[in-house]
ZALUMSE-563376 format. One record per residue (C-alpha): residue in one letter; x, y, z. Coordinates in steps of 0.05 Angstrom, whole numbers, padded with zeros to 5 digits, always signed. Last residue first. Layout:
N
aXYZ/...
***
This chain:
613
x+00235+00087+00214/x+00214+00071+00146/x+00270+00118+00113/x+00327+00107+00167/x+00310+00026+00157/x+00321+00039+00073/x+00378+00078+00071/x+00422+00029+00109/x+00423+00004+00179/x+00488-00022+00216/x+00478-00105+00218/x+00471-00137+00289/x+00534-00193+00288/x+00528-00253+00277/x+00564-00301+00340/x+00514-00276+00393/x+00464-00331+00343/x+00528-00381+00350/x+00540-00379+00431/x+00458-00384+00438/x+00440-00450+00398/x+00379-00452+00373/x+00348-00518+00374/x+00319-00503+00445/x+00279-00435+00423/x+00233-00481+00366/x+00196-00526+00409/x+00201-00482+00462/x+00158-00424+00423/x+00188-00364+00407/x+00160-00295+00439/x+00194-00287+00512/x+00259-00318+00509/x+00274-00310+00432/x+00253-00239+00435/x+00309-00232+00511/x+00354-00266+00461/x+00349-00215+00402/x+00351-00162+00452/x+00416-00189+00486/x+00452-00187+00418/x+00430-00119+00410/x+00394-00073+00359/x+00322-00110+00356/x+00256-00097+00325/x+00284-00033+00279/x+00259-00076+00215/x+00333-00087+00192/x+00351-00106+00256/x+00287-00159+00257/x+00307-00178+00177/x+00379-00188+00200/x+00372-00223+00257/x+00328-00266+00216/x+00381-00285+00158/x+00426-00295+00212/x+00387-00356+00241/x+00373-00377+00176/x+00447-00380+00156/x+00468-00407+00216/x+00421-00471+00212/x+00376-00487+00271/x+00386-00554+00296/x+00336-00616+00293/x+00312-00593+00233/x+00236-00598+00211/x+00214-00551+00255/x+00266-00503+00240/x+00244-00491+00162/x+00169-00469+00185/x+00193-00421+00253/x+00233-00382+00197/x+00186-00377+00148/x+00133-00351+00199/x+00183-00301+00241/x+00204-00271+00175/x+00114-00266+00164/x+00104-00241+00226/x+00156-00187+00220/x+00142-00163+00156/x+00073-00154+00170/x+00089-00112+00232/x+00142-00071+00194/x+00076-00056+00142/x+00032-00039+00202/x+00081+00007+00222/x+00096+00044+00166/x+00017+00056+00147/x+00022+00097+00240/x-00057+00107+00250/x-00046+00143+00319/x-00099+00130+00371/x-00091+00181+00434/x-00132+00171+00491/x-00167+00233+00523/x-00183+00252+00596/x-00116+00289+00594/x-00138+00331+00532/x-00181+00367+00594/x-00249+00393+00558/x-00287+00339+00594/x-00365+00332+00575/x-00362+00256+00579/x-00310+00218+00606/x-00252+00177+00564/x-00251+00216+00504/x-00217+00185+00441/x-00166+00232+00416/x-00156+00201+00341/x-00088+00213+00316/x-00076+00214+00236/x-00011+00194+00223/x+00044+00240+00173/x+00101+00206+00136/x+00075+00196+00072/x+00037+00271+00066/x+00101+00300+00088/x+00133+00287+00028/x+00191+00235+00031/x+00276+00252+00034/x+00322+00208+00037/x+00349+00238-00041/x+00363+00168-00064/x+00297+00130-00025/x+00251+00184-00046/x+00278+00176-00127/x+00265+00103-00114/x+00197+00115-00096/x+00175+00158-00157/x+00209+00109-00201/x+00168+00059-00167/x+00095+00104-00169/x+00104+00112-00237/x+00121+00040-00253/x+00053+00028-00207/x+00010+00079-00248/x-00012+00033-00305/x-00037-00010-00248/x-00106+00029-00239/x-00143-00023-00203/x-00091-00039-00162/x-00079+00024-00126/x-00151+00041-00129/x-00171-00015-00089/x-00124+00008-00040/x-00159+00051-00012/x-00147+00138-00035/x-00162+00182+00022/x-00107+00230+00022/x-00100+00236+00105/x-00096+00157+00108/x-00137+00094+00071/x-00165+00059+00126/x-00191+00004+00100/x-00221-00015+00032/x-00178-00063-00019/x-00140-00101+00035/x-00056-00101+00017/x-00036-00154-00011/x-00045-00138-00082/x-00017-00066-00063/x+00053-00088-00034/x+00063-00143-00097/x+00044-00084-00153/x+00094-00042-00117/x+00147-00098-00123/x+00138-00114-00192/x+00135-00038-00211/x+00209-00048-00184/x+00243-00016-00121/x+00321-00017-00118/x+00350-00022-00044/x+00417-00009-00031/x+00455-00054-00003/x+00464-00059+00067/x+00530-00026+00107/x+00592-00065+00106/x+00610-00081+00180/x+00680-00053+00202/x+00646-00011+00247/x+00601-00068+00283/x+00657-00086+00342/x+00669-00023+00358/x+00594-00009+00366/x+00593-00075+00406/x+00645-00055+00459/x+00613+00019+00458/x+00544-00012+00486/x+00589-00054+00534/x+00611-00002+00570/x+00543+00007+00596/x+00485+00053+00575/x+00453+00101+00625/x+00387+00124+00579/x+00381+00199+00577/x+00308+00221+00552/x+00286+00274+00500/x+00215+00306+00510/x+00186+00306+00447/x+00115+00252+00464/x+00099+00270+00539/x+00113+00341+00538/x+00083+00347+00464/x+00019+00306+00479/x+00000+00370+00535/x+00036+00425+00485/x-00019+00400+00427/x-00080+00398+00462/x-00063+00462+00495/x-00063+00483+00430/x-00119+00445+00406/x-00169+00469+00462/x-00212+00419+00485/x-00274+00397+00449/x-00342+00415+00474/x-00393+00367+00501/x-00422+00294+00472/x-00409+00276+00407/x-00379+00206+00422/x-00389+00191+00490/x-00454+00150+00488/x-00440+00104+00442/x-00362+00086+00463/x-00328+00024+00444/x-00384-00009+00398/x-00395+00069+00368/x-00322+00080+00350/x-00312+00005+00320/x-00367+00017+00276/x-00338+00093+00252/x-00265+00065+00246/x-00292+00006+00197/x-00325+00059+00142/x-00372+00024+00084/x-00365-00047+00101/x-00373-00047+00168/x-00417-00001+00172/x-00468-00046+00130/x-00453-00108+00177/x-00464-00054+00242/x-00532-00040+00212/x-00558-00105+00195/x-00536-00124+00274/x-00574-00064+00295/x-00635-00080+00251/x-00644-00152+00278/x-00628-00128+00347/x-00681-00083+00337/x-00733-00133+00312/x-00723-00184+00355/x-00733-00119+00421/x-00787-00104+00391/x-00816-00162+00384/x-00802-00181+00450/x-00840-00126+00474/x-00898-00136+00432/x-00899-00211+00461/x-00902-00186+00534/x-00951-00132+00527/x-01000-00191+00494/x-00980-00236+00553/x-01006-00174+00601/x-01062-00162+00562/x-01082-00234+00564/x-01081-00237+00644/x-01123-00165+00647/x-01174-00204+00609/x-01173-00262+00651/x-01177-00229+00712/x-01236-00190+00686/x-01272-00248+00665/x-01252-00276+00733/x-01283-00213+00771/x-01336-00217+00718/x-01360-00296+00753/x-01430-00263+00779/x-01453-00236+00708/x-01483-00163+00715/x-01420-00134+00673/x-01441-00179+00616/x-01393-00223+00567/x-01416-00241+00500/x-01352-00232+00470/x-01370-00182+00428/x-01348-00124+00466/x-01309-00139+00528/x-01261-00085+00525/x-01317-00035+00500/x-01356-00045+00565/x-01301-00043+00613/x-01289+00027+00579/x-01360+00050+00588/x-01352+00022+00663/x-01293+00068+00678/x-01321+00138+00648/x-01391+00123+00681/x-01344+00105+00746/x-01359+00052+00774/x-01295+00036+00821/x-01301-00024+00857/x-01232-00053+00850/x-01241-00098+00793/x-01268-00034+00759/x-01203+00002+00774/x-01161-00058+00750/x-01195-00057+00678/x-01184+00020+00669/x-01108+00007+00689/x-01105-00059+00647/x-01133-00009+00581/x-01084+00044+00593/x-01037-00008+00596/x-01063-00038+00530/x-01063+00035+00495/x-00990+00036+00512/x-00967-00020+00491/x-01011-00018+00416/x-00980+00051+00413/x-00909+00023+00422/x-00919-00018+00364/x-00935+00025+00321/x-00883+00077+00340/x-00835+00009+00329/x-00873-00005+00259/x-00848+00069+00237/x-00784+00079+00259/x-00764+00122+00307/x-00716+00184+00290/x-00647+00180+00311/x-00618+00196+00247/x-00547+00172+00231/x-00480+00211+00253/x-00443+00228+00192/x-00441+00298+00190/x-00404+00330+00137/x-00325+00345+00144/x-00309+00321+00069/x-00368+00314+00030/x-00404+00252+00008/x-00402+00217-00058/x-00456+00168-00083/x-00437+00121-00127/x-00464+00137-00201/x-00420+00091-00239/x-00394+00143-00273/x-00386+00194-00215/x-00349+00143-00170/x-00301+00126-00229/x-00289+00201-00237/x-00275+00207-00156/x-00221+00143-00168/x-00184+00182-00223/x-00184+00237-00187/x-00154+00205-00136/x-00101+00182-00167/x-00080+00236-00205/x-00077+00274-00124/x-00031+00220-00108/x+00014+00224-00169/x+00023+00302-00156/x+00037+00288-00089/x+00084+00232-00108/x+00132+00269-00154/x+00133+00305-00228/x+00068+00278-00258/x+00076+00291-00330/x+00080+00218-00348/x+00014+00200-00302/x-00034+00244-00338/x-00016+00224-00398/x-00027+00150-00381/x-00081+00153-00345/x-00126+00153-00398/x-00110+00083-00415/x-00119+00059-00347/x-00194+00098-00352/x-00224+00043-00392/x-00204-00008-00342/x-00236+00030-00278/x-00298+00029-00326/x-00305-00044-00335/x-00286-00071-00264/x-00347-00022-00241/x-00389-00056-00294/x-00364-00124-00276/x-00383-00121-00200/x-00345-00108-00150/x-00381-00059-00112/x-00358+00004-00090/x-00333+00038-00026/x-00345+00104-00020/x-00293+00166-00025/x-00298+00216+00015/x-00285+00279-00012/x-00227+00325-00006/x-00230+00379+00047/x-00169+00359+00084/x-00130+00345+00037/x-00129+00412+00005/x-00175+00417-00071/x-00132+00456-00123/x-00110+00383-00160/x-00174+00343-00139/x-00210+00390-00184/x-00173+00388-00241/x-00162+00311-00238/x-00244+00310-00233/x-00255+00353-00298/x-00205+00309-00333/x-00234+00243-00319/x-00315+00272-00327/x-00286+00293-00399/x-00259+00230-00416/x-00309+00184-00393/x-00353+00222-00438/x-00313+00208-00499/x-00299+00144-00481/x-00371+00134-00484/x-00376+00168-00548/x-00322+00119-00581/x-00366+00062-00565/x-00423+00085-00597/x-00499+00091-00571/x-00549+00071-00620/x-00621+00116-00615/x-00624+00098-00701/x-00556+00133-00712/x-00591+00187-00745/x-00598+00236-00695/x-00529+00235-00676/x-00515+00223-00605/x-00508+00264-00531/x-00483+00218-00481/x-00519+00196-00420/x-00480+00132-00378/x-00489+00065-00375/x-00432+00026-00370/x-00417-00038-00382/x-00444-00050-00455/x-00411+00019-00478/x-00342-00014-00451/x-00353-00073-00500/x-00290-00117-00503/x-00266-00097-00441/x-00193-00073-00445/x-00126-00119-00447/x-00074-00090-00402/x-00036-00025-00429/x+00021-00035-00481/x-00024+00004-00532/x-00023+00056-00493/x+00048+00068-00482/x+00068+00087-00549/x+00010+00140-00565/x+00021+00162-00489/x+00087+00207-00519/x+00052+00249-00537/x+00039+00301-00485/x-00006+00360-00502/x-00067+00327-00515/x-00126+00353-00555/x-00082+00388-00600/x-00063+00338-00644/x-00131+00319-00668/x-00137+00258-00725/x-00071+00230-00691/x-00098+00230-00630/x-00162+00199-00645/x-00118+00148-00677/x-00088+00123-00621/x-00144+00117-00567/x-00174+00086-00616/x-00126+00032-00617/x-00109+00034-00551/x-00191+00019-00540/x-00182-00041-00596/x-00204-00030-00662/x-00250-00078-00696/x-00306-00074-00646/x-00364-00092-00675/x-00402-00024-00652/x-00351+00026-00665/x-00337+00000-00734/x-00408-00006-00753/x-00424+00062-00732/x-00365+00093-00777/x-00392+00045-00833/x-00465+00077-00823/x-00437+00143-00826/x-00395+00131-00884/x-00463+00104-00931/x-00492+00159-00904/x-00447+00208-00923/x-00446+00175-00985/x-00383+00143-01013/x-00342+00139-01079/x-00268+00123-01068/x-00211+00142-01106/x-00193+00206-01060/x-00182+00162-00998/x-00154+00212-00946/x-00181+00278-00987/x-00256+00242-00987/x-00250+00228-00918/x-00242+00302-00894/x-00302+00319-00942/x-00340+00263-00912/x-00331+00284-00848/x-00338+00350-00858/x-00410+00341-00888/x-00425+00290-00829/x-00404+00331-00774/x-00470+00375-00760/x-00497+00351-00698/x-00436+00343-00665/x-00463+00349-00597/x-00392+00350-00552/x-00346+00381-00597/x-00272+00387-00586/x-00261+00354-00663/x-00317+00314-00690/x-00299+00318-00763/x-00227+00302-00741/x-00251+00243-00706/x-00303+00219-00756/x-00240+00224-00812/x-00196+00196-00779/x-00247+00140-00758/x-00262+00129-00838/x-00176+00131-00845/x-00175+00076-00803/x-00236+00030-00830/x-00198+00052-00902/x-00135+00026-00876/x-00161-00045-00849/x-00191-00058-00920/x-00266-00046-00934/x-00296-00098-00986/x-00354-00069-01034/x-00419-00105-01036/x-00440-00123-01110/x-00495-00096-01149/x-00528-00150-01195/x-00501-00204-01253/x-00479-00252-01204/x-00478-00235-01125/x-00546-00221-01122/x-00568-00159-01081/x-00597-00171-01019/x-00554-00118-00980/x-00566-00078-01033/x-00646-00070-01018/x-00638-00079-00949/x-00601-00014-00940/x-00526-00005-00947/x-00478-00003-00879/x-00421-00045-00912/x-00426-00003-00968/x-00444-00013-01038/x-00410+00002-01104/x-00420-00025-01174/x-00479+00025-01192/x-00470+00089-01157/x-00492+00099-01081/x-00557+00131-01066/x-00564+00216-01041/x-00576+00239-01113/x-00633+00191-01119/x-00631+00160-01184/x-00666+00192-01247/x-00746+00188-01267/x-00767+00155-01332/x-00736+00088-01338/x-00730+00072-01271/x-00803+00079-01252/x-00826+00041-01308/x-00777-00014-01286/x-00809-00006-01211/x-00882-00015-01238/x-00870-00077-01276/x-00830-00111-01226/x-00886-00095-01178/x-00943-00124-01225/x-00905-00179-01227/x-00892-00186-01161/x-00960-00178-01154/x-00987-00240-01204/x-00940-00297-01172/x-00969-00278-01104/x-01030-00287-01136/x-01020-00345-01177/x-00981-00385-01116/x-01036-00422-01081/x-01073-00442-01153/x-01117-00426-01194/x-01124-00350-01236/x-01175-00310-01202/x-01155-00243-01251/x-01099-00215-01204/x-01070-00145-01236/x-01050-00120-01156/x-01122-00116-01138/x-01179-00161-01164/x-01214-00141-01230/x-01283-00113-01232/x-01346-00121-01188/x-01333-00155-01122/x-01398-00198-01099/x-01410-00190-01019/x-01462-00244-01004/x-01514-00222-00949/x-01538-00275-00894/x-01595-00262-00852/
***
């Protein structure tokens, strides 16, 4: 049963059924119109709304829809009132960290910088979010005029001319990273550039502090990161920062421990984990799961062959039949039948294969596991992976031997000073190689650091301060820091300890020994590693030009006696023959000509070979 609805009385909105599809729609805006001018002319504007003829980039709908002709019309901000709006935000803002309560201050504060303007704290807030968000100011930028809105927050100045000369910064750092900040309640849950950097900042200086009254020895470890663009993306935000940091450092220690700072704030932003200096960092040995399962399904089918070859063997046990019985359950197969020896023979049979296959699996699925391992080790710490292929079972194993006696054993064999029988002819050469003019002096360039590092592999053994290399080049606002640092070694010939100290690994050759005779030293020497480079690539560009001659020049022939002296490979005449005769292939020993390489003589060494000796 149907029931007609009839409305009684006019339609909504002023609508009397006139025709058409637009009458209605026509009808309420009207009505609207009508309403709103009523409105206007009887109750006064909102005390917290712009004044006629001015409207903010950050308006509401209502003037952002605003006719151009005859209506409210949007007001143009210049590149000096964006500036003077962050002034005013960073003054506002100050050393706080909430800044709930900034907006009346910082539109008071912006009010004194551009006195002929009319703007509404929110009208200002919403143009200080715009200008984070789009980006009009670089990071220098506002790295720039947050120091000139608060002075105090850094004591050296003289970063506000460096920064800008920094490398060019991601072009949405609050994009990349993703990190808790504390923001205004009335930024619509928006997070703002300027607050990331903010953040970044803090965790920055909090972790140079640290570093700085943390030993070596009980730094963290840092882990290796990916290199991904949000990792890229932070460690370029925090050049900038570096900057300050970096001016005031007074020699390489201090630069070191910067450094790595830096690096353990990028860890903590990203959210790598960071492990403590000294912890274990042997893995647990407990089984996994689907290998216990599997080694239960093993045992309970030998359990199940023993039972099986009992009963074969005349034992009827109630104990021994029941199980018999339950082996062959629902298959139809009765103890009484005349052919249950085969049955049973059978049965045992595909036991046995089925012991077989779990077996292999388990052995697929651990060298499957061990190889995933050893990839993942290999990437996160190299020296660990090679220390467990070369010795698994010693490593851990029994007390360590004394380190004094340790130390006077490796001593005897290591400090004792030998007398070599030299020949008159040692002091025929060293008259001959007086009136040689010593090298010149070497002068180190940021170029030249930046070419060392960029080379150099990004995560390997990094030394007793634990900074890779990755850091090195990541932060390259510190490599004209770390040359003038460098240079000012070379002049005095003098380095800190930390740069000319190995790390010496006693690998024990038994197990349980406490004898440092039973142990093999492995010394981690950075100097010579980069001679050995050095070496193979002078030997490289040499062997290269003198296969296409059919004589070796002079010039190159001198040019790599005096890379290998230089290097501390040879110091003789007859040592740079007796490396020609045993390393250089014949195809490139027989073009040169013996009388002419004696000819040059071995240069004296300089500054430079006493410092990397």
């Amino acid at each position: 049963m149907d029931k007609k609805i009839v409305r009684k009385g006019p339609l909504p909105g002023g609508r009397r059924g006139a025709s058409g599809a637009g009458a209605g729609r026509g009808s309420m805006r009207a009505a609207s119109r009508a309403r709103g001018a009523a409105r206007s002319s009887t109750s006064p504007p909102h005390p917290s709304s712009p004044p006629e003829g001015l409207v903010s980039a950050g308006s509401s709908r209502t003037q952002q829809a605003a006719p151009a002709a005859g209506g409210a019309r949007r007001m143009r901000w210049s590149q000096e009132m964006n500036a003077n709006a962050l002034r005013a935000y960073f003054r506002a803002k100050g050393e706080e960290t909430g800044c709930l309560a900034y907006r009346a201050r910082m539109h008071r504060l912006f009010a004194e910088l551009e006195p002929s303007l009319i703007v509404t704290e929110q009208n200002l807030a919403d143009r200080v979010r715009y200008i984070l968000r789009s980006n009009i100011f670089d990071v220098a930028e506002l790295e720039r005029l947050r120091r000139e809105a608060v002075p105090s927050s850094d004591e050296n100045a003289t970063a506000e001319d460096a920064a800008p000369q920094m490398v060019e910064q991601p072009a949405n750092v609050d994009a990349a990273v993703n990190t808790p900040v504390v923001v205004d309640s009335n930024d619509d849950g928006t997070v703002a550039q300027e607050l990331e950097l903010e953040h970044m900042r803090s965790i920055l200086e909090e972790a140079i502090v640290e570093t700085r009254s943390t030993p070596l020895e009980n730094r963290p470890r840092l882990p290796r990161i990916a290199l991904s663009k949000r990792n890229r993306a932070v460690v370029r935000a925090l050049n900038p920062m570096l900057v300050t940091y970096l001016e005031a450092s007074r020699d390489l220690c201090e630069t070191d421990s910067i450094l790595f700072g830096a690096a353990l704030a990028v860890c903590r932003i990203i959210g790598a984990k960071v492990s403590t200096a000294g912890r274990a960092t042997g893995h647990s040995s407990a089984i996994p799961a689907w290998r216990r399962r599997i080694e239960e399904r093993i045992a309970k089918a030998r359990a199940l062959i023993g039972r099986l070859i009992c009963f074969r063997s005349g034992n009827n046990r109630p104990r021994i039949v029941r199980t018999v019985r339950m082996a062959f359950a629902g298959t139809n197969v009765s103890l009484s039948q005349p052919d249950i020896t085969q049955k049973l023979t059978e049965r045992i049979d595909d036991l046995k294969q089925r012991i077989a296959a779990w077996g292999k699996r388990i052995r697929r699925y651990t060298e499957r596991s061990t190889r995933f391992n050893q990839n993942r080790l290999f990437q996160s710490d190299q020296k660990r992976l090679y220390e467990s292929l070369e010795r698994p079972m010693v490593s851990g194993t029994g007390p360590a031997p004394n380190q004094a006696d340790t130390v006077a054993f490796w001593r005897g064999l290591w400090s004792e000073p030998v007398n070599h029988s030299e020949g008159p002819w040692t002091e025929v050469v060293a008259s001959q190689c007086a009136g040689i003019t010593p090298m010149d002096p070497v002068i180190i360039t940021p170029d030249d650091v930046a070419e060392a590092v960029r080379r150099a592999p990004n995560w390997k053994s990094p030394g007793l301060d634990g900074l890779h290399h990755y850091w090195l080049k990541g932060f390259m606002v510190c490599h004209s820091v770390l040359a003038r640092q460098f240079q000012e070694a070379l002049n005095q010939k003098s380095l800190p300890s930390l740069f000319t100290t190995g790390i010496t690994h006693l690998v024990p050759k038994d197990q349980g020994t406490t004898d440092p005779s039973k142990y093999r030293p492995i010394t981690y020497d950075y100097k010579a590693r980069v001679r050995a480079e050095k070496l193979v690539e002078t030997i490289y560009d040499f062997t290269k030009d003198i296969r296409r001659l059919k004589v070796a020049p002079t010039d190159a022939v001198d040019a790599l006696k005096h890379e290998m002296a230089r290097l501390k490979i040879v110091k003789t005449h007859f040592e740079f023959d007796e490396f020609f005769l045993k390393f250089m292939p014949k195809e490139i020993r027989i073009k040169v000509v013996p009388d002419v390489a004696n000819q040059i003589p071995v240069p004296k060494h300089g500054i430079y070979s006493d410092i990397i000796r």
